[in-house]
N, C-alpha and C positions, 0 to 999 in steps of 0.2 A: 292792759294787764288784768288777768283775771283774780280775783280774790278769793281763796278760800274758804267755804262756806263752814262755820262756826260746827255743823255736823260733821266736818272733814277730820276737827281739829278736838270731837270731843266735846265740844260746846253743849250736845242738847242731853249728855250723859251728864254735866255737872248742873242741866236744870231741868230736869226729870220732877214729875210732879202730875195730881193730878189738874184738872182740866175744867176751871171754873167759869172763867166770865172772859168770851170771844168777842174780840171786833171780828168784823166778817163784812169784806170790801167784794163788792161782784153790781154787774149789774143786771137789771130785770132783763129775766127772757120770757117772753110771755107763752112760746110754742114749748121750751123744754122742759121748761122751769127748774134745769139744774141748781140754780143759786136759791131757789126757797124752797127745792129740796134737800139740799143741804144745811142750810140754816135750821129748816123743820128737823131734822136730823139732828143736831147737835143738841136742842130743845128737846125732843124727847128723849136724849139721855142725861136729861138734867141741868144741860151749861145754860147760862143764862146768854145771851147775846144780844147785840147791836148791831145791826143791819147799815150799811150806808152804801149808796149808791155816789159814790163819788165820781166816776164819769160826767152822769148828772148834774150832778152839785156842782163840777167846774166848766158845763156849759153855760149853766144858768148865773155864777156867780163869779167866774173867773178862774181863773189857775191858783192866783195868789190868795184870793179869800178864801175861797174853797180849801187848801192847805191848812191854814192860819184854824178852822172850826173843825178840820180833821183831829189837826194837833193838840186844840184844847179840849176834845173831846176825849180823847186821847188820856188824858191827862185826870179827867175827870173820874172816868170810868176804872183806868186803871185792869184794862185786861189783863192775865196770864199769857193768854193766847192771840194772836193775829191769824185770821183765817181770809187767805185769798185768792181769790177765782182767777185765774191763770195770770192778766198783769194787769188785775183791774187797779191795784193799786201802786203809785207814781214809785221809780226806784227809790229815790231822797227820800219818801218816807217810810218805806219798808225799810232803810239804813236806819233810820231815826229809829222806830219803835223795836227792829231787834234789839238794840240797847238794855230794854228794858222788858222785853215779851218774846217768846217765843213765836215762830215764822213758819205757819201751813201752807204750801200753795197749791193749788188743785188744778191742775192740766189735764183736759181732755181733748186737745188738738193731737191733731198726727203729728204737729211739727214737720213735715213735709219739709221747710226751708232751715236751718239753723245756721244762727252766726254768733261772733263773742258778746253782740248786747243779751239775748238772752240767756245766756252762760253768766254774766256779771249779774243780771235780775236774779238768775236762779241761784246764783248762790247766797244769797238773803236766809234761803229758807232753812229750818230744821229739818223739815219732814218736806219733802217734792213728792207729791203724789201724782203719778201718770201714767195712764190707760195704754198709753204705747209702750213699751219696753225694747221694743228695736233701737230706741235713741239713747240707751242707757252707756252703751259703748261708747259714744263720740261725746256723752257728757264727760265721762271718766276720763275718756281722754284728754280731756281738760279742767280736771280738777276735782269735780265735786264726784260726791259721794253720797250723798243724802236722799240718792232716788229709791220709791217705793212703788213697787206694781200695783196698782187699785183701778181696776175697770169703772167704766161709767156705771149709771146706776138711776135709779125710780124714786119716787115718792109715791104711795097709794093717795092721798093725801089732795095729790094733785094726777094722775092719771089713774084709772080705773076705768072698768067696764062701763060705756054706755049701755041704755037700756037696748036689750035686743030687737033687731028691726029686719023687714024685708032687704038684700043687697039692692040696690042701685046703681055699682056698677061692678065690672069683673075684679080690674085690678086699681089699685090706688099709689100713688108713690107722693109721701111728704118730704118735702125737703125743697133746698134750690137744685138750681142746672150743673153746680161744682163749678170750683175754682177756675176750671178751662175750659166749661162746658162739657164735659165728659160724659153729661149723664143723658144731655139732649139727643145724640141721633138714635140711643139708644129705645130710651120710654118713642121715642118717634116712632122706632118700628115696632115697639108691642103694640102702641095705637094702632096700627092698620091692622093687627088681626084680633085685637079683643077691647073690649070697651074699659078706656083707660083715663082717669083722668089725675092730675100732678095739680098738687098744692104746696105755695113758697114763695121764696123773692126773686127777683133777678128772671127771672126767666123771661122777660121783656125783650133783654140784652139780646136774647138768642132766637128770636119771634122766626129770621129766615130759614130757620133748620129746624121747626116745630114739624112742619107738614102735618098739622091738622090737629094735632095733640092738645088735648081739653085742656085749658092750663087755667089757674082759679089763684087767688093771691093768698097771702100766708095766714094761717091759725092757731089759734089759740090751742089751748089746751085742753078744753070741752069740748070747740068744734074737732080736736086730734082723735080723739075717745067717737065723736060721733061718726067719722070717717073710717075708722079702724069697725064698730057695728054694722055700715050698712054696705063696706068692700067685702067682696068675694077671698080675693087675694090683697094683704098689703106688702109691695116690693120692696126690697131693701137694698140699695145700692152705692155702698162707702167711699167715702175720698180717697182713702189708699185700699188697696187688697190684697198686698202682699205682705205686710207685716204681721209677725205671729200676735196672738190673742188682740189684733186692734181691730177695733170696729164700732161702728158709729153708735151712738148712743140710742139712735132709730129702733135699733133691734130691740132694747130695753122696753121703749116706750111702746112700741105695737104689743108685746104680748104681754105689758102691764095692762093694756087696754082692750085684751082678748079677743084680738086678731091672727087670723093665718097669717105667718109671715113668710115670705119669702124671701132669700136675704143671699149675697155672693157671700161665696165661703172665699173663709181666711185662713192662713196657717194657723192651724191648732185649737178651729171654732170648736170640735168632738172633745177637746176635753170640758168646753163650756157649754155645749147644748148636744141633744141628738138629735141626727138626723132623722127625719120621719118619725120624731118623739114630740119637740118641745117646738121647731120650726123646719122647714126645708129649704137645700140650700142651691145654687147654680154654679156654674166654675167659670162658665162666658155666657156671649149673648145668645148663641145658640139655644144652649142648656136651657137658659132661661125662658124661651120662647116654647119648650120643650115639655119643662115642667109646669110650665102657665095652663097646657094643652094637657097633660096628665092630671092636673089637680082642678080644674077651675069642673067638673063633673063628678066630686067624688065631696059631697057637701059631708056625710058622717064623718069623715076622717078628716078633713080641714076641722070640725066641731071638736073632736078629739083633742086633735095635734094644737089647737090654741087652746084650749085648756088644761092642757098640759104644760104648755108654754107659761099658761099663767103663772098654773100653781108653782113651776120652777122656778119665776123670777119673786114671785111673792117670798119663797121661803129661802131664797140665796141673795139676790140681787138689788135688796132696797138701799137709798145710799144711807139709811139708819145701820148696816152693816159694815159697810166703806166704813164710816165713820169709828165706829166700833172702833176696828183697828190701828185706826190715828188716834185717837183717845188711848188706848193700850201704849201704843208706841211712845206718846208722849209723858205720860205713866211709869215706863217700865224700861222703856229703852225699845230699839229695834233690832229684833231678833235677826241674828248672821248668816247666812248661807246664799243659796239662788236666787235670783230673781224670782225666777220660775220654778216649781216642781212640777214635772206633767207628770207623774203621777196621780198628782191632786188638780183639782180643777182650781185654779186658785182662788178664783169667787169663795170659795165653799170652805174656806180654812178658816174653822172655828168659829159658826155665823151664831151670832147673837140674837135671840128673838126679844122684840119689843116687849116690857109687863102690859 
């Protein structure tokens, strides 16, 4: 049985308020660093926060102690707000602390798979923040109501321009091989016609369908920035492609880090970036192969188009502006209409710049 989530019923209209002191459950990623860009975000608009890696904490301590020092912390601190990275924190106590706090949780999976447990997790929350919006129907369909469109997003903080350097190689693709391997015969065949090398995990699993393709193991977040400096082209190649406005968080972090990117278009990427503006994009593998052979000679205009890129994700896209909007919402209430306006690029509705 599903439960309706206290936003369904009105709940976060009678606790409306502003937005002081966050627990904020996620754990470290060291390549995207969405969880300490968010947290860095909520800190520079003032919220005080407490950071815990509880994943962590109940390898090293247990299920049950680990709880038990959640809970008294819990207790101590006294948040307003619970802020949590998709289901890093357990359902029992995301049940427990609604009680007493308000319930953020921040999704940026495709969801690809949905079943009724994470329908019974999500309905915990006030505020569901998710990058996807194609999933918004078959939530409704079952109950909740509390979803809000918020794309992925940057921290300067943490990715930025490395220092400019000679290329090293044509094209670059960070990430894994995908869920079902989907991305390997691909990068295989831009290996054979231009120098191509792939950083990530997993990609061991898939070593018999490499056919020669550089593969190098996963990086950080300064090595991310120094890979984005000395690639020609960096590819961009999403777990799904056919959902409107979703797309990987990739995109974000290459032209925070002032790379050409080249990236599969999605429905309704033109209302969030331009084409032959901010990044270039491909529709198949062809295309791809296509435009690698069109742009990988035309150095001014790659120097252009990712600096443009920058500057557009710098002044739309940091998650200090995500944030923004949760903070309003929880503030003020959430404002009623579409999901989506394409009129508006929704990134861009009302962005708030840093003092």
């Amino acid at each position: 049985m599903v439960v309706l989530p206290r936003a369904a019923s009105g709940g976060l209209q009678d606790r409306l308020g502003p937005v002081r002191r966050v627990m904020f459950f996620g754990k470290n990623m060291s390549r995207t660093r969405c969880t300490g860009g968010l947290v860095d975000a909520l800190q520079r608009h003032g919220v005080e926060v407490r950071w815990r890696n509880l994943v962590t904490l109940r390898r090293w301590l247990g299920r049950g102690l680990a709880h038990r020092i959640a809970r008294a912390e819990f207790r101590r601190f006294r948040p307003d707000t619970v802020f949590v990275f998709f289901r890093d924190l357990p359902q029992l106590l995301a049940a427990e602390f609604h009680r007493e706090a308000r319930i953020v949780i921040w999704c940026e999976e495709a969801l690809e798979t949905l079943d009724g447990s994470i329908v019974d997790y999500f309905a915990h929350a006030d505020v569901l923040a998710m990058s996807n919006p194609a999933r918004f129907g078959w939530l409704r369909e079952r109950g909740l109501d509390n979803m809000a469109f918020l794309m992925s997003g940057f921290s300067p903080r943490f990715h930025a321009p490395a220092a400019p350097q000679q290329p090293v190689r044509d094209v670059a693709f960070i990430g894994g091989p995908g869920r079902r391997g989907q991305r390997v015969a691909f990068l295989a065949e831009i290996a054979q016609h231009f120098d191509t090398e792939v950083f990530g995990l997993h990609w061991d699993r898939w070593r018999d369908a490499q056919r020669g393709l550089r593969v190098n193991g996963p990086v950080n977040n300064t090595e991310y920035a120094r890979i984005c400096a000395s690639s020609r082209i960096v590819l961009g190649v999403n777990e799904v492609n056919e959902d409107e406005y979703y797309f990987s968080n990739r995109t974000f972090l290459t032209m925070a880090c002032g790379a050409f990117h080249l990236t599969h278009y999605v429905p309704r990427l033109e209302n969030v970036f331009g084409n032959g503006e901010h990044l270039v994009w491909y529709h198949d593998d062809a295309d791809a192969l296509a435009k690698i052979r069109e742009w990988l000679p035309r150095d001014a205009d790659r120097r252009r188009i990712a600096a443009a890129g920058h500057a557009e994700v710098i002044a739309h896209h940091q998650y200090y502006h995500r944030v923004a909007r949760i903070l309003h919402w929880l503030q003020y209430g959430r404002e009623l209409g579409p999901v989506i306006q394409p009129a508006t690029p929704a990134a861009k509705l009302a962005p708030l710049e840093p003092s």
